[in-house]
matplotlib code that plots the C-alpha trace (Angstrom):
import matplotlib.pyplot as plt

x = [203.8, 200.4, 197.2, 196.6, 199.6, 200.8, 202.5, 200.2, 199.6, 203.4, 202.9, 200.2, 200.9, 199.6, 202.3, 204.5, 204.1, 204.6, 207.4, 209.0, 208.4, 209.5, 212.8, 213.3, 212.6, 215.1, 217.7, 217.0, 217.5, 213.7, 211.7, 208.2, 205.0, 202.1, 199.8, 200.6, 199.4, 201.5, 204.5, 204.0, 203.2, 206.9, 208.2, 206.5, 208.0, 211.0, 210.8, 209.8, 213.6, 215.6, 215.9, 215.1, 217.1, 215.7, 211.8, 212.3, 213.6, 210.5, 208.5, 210.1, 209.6, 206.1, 205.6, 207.1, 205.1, 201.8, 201.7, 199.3, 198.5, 197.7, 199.5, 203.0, 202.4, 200.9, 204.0, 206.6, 204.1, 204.0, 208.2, 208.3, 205.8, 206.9, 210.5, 211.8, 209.1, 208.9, 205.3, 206.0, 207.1, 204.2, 201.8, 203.8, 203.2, 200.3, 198.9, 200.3, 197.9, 195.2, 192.1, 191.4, 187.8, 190.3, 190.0, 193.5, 194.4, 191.4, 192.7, 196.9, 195.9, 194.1, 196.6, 199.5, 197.5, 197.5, 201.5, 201.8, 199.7, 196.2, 193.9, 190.6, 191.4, 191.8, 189.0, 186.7, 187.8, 187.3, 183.8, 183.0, 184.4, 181.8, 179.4, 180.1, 181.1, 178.2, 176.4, 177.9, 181.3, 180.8, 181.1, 184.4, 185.5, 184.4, 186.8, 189.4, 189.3, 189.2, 192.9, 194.1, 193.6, 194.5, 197.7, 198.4, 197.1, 194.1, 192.1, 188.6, 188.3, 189.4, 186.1, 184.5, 184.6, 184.5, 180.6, 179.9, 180.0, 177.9, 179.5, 179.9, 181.1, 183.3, 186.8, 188.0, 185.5, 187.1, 190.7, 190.4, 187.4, 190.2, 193.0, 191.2, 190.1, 193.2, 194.4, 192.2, 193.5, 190.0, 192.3, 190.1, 187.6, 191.0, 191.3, 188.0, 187.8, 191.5, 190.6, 187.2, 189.6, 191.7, 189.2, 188.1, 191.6, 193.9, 196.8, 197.4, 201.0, 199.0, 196.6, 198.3, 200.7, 198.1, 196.7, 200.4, 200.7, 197.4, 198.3, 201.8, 200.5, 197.9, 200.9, 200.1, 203.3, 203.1, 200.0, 201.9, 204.6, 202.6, 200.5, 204.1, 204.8, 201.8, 202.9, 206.5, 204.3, 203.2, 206.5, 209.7, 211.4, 208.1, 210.1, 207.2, 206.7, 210.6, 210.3, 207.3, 208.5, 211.9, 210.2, 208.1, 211.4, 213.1, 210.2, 210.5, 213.8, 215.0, 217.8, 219.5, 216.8, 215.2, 218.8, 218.2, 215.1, 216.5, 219.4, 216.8, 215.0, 218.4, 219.1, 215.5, 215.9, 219.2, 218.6, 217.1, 218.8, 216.2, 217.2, 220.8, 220.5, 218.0, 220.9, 223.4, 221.6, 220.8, 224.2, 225.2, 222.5, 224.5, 227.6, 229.2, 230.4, 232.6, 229.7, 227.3, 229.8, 230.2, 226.1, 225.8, 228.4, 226.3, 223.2, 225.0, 226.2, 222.6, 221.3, 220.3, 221.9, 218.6, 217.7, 215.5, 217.6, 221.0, 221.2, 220.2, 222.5, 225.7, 224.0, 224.3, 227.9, 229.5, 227.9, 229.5, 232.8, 233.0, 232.4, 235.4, 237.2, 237.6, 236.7, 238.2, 237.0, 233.4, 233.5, 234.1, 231.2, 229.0, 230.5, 228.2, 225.4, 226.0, 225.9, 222.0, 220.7, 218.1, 218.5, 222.5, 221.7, 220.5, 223.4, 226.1, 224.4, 224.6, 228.3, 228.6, 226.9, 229.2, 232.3, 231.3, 230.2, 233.9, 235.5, 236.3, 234.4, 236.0, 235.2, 232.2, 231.3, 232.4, 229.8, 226.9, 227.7, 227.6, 224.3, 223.2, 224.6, 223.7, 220.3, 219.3, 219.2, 216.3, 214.5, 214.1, 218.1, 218.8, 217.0, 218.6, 221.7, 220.5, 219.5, 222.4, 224.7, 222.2, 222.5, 226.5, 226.4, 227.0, 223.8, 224.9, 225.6, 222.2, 220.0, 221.9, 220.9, 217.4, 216.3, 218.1, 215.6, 212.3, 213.5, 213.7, 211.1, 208.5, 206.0, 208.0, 206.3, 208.9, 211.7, 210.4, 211.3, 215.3, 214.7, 213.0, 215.8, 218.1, 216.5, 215.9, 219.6, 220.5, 218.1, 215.9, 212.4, 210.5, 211.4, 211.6, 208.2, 206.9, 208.7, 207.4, 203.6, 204.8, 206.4, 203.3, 201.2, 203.3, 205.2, 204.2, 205.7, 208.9, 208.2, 208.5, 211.8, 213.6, 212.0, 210.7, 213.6, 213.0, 209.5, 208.3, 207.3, 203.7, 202.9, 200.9, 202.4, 199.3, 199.6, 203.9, 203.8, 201.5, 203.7, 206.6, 204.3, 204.0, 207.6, 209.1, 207.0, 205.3, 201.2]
y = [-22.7, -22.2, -24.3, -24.9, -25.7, -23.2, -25.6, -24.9, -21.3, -20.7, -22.5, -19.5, -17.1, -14.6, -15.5, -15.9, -12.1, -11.1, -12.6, -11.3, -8.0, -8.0, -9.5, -7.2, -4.1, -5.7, -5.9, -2.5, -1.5, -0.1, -0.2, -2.0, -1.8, -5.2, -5.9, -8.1, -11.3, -10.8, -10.4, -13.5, -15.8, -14.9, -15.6, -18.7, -19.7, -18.5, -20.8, -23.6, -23.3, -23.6, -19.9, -19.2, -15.8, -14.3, -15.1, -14.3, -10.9, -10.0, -11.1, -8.4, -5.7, -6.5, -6.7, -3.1, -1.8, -3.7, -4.1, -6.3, -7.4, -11.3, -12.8, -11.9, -12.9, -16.1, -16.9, -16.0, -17.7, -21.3, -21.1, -20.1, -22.9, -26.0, -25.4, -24.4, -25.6, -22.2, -22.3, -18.7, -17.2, -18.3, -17.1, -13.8, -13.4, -14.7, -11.6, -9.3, -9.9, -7.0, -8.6, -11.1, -12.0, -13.4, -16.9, -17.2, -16.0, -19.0, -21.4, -20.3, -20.5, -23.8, -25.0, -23.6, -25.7, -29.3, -28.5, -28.0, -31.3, -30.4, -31.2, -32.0, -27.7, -27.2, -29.1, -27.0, -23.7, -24.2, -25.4, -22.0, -20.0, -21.9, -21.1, -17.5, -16.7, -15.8, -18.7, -17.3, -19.1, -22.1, -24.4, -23.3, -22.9, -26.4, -27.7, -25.3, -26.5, -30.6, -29.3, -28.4, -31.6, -33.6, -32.0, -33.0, -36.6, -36.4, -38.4, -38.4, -34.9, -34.3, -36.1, -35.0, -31.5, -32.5, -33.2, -30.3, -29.0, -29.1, -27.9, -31.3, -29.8, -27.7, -28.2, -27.1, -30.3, -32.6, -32.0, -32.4, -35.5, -37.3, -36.4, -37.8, -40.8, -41.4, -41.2, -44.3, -46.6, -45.7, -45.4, -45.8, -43.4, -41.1, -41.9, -41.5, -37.8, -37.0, -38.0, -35.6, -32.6, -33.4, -33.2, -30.0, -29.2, -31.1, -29.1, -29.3, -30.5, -31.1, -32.9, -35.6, -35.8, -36.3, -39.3, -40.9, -41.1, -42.8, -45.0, -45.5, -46.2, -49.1, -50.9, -49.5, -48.3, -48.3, -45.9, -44.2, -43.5, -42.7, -40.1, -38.8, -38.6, -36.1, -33.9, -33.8, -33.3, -29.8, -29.1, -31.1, -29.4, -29.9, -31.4, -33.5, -35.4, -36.0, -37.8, -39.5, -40.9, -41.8, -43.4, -45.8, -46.7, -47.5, -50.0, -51.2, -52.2, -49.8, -48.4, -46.5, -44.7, -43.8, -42.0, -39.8, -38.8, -38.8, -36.4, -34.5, -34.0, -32.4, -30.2, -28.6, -28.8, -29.0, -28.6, -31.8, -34.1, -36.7, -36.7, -36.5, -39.8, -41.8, -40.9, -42.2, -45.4, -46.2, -45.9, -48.4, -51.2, -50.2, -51.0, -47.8, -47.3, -44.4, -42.3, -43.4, -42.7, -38.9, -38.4, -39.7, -37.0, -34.5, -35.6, -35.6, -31.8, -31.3, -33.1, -30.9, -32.4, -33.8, -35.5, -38.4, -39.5, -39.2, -42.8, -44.5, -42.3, -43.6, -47.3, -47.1, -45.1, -47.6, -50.1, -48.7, -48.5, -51.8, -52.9, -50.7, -53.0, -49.7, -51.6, -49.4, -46.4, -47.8, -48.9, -45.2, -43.7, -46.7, -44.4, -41.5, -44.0, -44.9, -41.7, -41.4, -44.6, -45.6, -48.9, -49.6, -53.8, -53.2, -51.5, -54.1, -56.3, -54.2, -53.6, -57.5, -58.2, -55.7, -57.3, -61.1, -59.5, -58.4, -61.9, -60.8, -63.6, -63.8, -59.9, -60.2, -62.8, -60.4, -57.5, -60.5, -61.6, -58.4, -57.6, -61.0, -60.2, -56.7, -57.6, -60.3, -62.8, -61.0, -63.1, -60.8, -59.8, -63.5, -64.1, -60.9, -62.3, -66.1, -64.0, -62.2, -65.5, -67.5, -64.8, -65.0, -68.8, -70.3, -72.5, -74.6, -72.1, -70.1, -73.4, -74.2, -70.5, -70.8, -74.0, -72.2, -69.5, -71.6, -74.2, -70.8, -68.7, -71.5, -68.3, -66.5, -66.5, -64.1, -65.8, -69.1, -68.6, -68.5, -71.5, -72.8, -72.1, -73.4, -76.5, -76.8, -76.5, -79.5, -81.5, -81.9, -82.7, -82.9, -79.8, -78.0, -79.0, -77.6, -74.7, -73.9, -74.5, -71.8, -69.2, -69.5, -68.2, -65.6, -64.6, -64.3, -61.8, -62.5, -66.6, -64.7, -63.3, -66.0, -69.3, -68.1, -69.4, -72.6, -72.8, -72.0, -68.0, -69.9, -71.3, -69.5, -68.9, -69.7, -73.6, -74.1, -76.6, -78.6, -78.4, -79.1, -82.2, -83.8, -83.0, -84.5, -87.5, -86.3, -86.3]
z = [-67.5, -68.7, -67.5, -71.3, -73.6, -75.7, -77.9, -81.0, -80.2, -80.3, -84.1, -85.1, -87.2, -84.6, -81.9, -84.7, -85.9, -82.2, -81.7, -84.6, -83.9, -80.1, -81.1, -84.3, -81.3, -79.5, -82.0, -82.9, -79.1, -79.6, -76.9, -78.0, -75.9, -76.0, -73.4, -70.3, -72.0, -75.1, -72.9, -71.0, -74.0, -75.5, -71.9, -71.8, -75.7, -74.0, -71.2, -73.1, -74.9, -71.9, -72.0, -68.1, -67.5, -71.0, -70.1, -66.5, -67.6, -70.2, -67.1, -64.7, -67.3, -67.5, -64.0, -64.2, -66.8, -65.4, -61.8, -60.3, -63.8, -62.8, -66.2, -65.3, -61.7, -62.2, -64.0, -61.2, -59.2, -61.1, -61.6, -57.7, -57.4, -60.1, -60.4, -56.6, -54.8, -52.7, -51.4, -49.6, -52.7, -54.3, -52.6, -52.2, -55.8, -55.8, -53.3, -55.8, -57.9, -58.0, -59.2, -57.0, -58.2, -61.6, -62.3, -62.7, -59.4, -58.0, -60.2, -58.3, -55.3, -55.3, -57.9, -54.1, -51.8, -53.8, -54.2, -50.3, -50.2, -49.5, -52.7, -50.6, -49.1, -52.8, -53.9, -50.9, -51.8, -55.7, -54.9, -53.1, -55.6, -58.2, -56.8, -56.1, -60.1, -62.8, -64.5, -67.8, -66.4, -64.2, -67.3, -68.2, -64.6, -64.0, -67.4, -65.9, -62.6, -64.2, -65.9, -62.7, -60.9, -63.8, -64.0, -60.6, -61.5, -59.4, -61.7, -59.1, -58.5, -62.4, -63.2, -60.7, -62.2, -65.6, -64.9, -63.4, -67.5, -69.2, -72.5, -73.5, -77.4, -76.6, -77.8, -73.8, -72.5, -75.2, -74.6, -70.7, -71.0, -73.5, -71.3, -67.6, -70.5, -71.0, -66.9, -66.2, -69.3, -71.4, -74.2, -76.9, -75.4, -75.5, -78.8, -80.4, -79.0, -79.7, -83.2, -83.4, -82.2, -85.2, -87.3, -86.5, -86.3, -88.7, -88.1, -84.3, -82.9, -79.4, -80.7, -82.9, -79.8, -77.0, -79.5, -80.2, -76.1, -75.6, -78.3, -76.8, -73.6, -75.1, -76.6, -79.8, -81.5, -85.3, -85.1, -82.3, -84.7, -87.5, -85.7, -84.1, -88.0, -88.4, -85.6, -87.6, -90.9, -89.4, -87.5, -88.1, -84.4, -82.7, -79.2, -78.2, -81.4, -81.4, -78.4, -78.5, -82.1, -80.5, -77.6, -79.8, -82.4, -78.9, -77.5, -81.1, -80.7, -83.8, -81.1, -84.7, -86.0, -81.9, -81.7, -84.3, -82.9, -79.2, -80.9, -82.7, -79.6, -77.5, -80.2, -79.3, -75.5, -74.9, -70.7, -70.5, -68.9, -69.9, -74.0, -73.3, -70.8, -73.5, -76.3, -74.2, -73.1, -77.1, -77.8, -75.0, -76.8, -80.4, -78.0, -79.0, -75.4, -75.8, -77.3, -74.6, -71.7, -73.3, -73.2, -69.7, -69.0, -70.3, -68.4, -65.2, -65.7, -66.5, -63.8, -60.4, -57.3, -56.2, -59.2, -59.6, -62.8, -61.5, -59.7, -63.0, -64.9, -62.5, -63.4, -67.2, -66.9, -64.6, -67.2, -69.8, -68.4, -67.7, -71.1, -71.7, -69.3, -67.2, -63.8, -61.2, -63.5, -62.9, -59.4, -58.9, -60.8, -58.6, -55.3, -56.5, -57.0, -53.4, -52.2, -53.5, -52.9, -51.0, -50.7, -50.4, -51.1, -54.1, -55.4, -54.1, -55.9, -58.9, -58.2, -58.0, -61.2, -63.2, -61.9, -62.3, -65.8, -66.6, -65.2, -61.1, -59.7, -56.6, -56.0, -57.1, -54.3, -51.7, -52.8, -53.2, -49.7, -47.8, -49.4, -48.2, -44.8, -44.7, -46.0, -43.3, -46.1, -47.8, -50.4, -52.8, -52.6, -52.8, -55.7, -57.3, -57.0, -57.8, -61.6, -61.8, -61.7, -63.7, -66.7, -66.1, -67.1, -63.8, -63.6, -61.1, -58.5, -59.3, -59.5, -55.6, -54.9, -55.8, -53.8, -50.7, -51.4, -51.9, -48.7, -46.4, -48.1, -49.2, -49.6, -52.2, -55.6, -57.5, -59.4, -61.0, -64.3, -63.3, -61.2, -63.7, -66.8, -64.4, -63.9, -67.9, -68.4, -65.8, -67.1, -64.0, -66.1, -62.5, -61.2, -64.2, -65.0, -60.9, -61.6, -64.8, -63.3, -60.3, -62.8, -65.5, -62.7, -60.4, -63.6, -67.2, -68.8, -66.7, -68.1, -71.5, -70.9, -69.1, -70.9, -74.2, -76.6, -75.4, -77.1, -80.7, -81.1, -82.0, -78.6, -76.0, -72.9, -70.9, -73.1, -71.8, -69.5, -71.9, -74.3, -72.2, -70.6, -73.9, -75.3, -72.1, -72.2, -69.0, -70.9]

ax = plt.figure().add_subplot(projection="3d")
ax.plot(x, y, z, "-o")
ax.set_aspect("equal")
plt.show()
């Protein structure tokens, strides 16, 4: 809930002795007085477990025993804020708060007006408070304020603010510098300064786990792993580690050992909907379908109503089933899908795939036609479905499909490497060899996928079609 992560102060001996004697108090039925801060800190550990109705209770008793206090306040204000959305309610709470010359309560109410979708009023007011506040401050206000936007992924104003400090040392200037680094793909910038706060620090969870995601996000796995590894070194249940190390076995294509890791992970936060969905999806690559079915369940009863997740989750379950040969079982769990989806083409063709997948060709047609129809014979549905029948092993049909696409869409640059593979299998050299030219250069890392087994691992992709020149006798 905080603006800096508590992850490593909940690992300190200090929090650690805090906590231990709030909940021996409690167990005791003794009532046990700390300051507002100390409160907040065990609702925010509290929080971070899944444990809503516990932190939100420790908050209302210090809101009780400290009113106006802005620590507890801030905190109904975020949840009010982050997790419902309630812009009233947060600035109700955020009016509460006594001391209005607090940083905190600046940094809230900017922090309300880029949620309600104005960052440049944000920006503005921020900018008049720095130059109200003592000099003794602006630097830190200035790193505070570069958190704030960068939480919100406004990378500009982020640095913008960043160079307004001028504590360029300072562990606070680091962290956010790496993290906005980081933001605009400077990864090894990132790197390099995640790596000086772990020298001064060897033993920081956030740190080694900040450095595994910029080297996650540079392709970088094995050292992603390794400094994931670290993170585990100093905390085996650390949450982020577990995923961050299960993410990186999974893009390894290690789907056993990322499930451990993605199991590990639940057992720590067992609310999110996320793990549960990740577990489910490894076991469908391990093809142990009944297992995978039983996760998705559990994300789904996890999931809110409105979630984001919930129309991929219906994806992988109906996928599942069908592998079970439970069609109609499927078809069912695809009418939830429905019911969220956007774009209702997309999802017929999905629908179509699973059945041609399980043998029902002739049903299959019917949901590839309507989306045609319903469509108005949209390229990029067409070619969807020319993929989808290509993968199924009718190459004939798809390669037919394809030139339909390219004769009425002559602009369309997505979908060569199918054509292409099709072309490859029926032996048409020529238009294979076009194809191939056209994919090379709309489609790479799609040319990869679809064409790849067809050349040695040693060759280039960018040097295909002259190795395809000379090894069809076309040099």
């Amino acid at each position: 809930m905080s603006y800096n992560f508590s992850e490593d102060y909940f690992e300190s001996n200090e929090f650690k002795n805090t906590l231990k004697r709030f909940e021996e108090a409690g167990k005791n039925g003794e009532e046990i007085i700390l300051d507002s801060e100390e409160f907040v800190d065990i609702a925010e550990y509290y929080y971070s477990l899944g444990k809503v109705e516990t932190a939100l209770e420790i908050i209302d008793r210090t809101i009780d025993l400290y009113p106006g206090a802005a620590a507890p306040l801030l905190f109904k204000a975020r949840m009010a804020l982050l997790d419902y959305n309630d812009i009233d309610k947060a600035n109700y709470y955020a009016d509460l708060i006594e001391d209005k010359t607090d940083l905190e309560y600046f940094y809230l109410k900017a922090e309300i007006m880029i949620v309600d979708g104005k960052a440049d009023e944000a920006d503005e007011y921020l900018e008049e408070r720095f130059n109200e506040i003592d000099d003794d401050e602006i630097d830190f206000f200035a790193i505070d304020t570069a958190a704030l936007f960068i939480d919100y992924n406004k990378v500009d104003k982020a640095e913008k603010w960043i160079n307004k400090s001028e504590a360029t040392d300072a562990v606070e200037y680091k962290e956010q510098y790496a993290r906005i680094m980081m933001e605009i793909g400077e990864y090894e910038k990132s790197q390099t300064l995640f790596n000086e706060l772990i020298d001064k620090n060897p033993y920081s969870t956030k740190y080694w786990n900040s450095l595994a995601s910029s080297q996650f996000l540079c392709n970088n796995l094995e050292d992603a792993i390794q400094s994931c590894e670290f993170a585990l070194a100093i905390n085996p249940e650390n949450a982020t580690a577990l995923l961050n190390k299960a993410n990186g076995l999974y893009n390894l294509g290690n789907y056993k050992e990322a499930l451990k890791y993605y199991t590990r992970y639940c057992s720590q936060c067992p609310n999110d909907e996320n793990g549960e969905t990740l577990i489910g999806f490894c076991n469908m690559l391990l093809e142990d379908y009944v297992n995978a079915i039983k996760h998705f369940q559990i994300a789904e009863n996890l999931s809110s109503p409105d979630s984001p997740m919930l129309s991929d989750i219906y994806k992988d379950w109906a996928f599942a089933l069908c592998r079970l040969n439970r069609i109609d079982e499927s078809m069912a769990i695809l009418d939830k899908a429905e019911a969220l989806a956007t774009d209702k083409n997309d999802l017929l063709v999905y629908r179509g795939s699973l059945l041609l997948g399980s043998g029902r060709f002739f049903e299959s047609k019917k949901y590839f036609l309507t989306a045609i129809r319903d469509s108005k014979f949209s390229p990029t549905i067409v070619m969807k479905i020319a993929i989808v029948i290509y993968e199924s092993g009718n190459v004939e049909i798809a390669y037919k499909m394809f030139q339909m696409l390219y004769k009425r869409h002559p602009e369309c640059n997505s979908g060569y490497p199918f054509y292409a593979a099709c072309c490859y299998s029926l032996k048409k050299e020529d238009e294979f060899l076009e194809c191939l030219k056209k994919a090379i250069e709309h489609s790479p890392e799609e040319t990869k996928i679809a064409l790849g087994k067809i050349f040695p691992d040693n060759v280039d992709i960018n040097n295909y079609y002259q190795y395809m020149l000379k090894k069809l006798g076309k040099a």
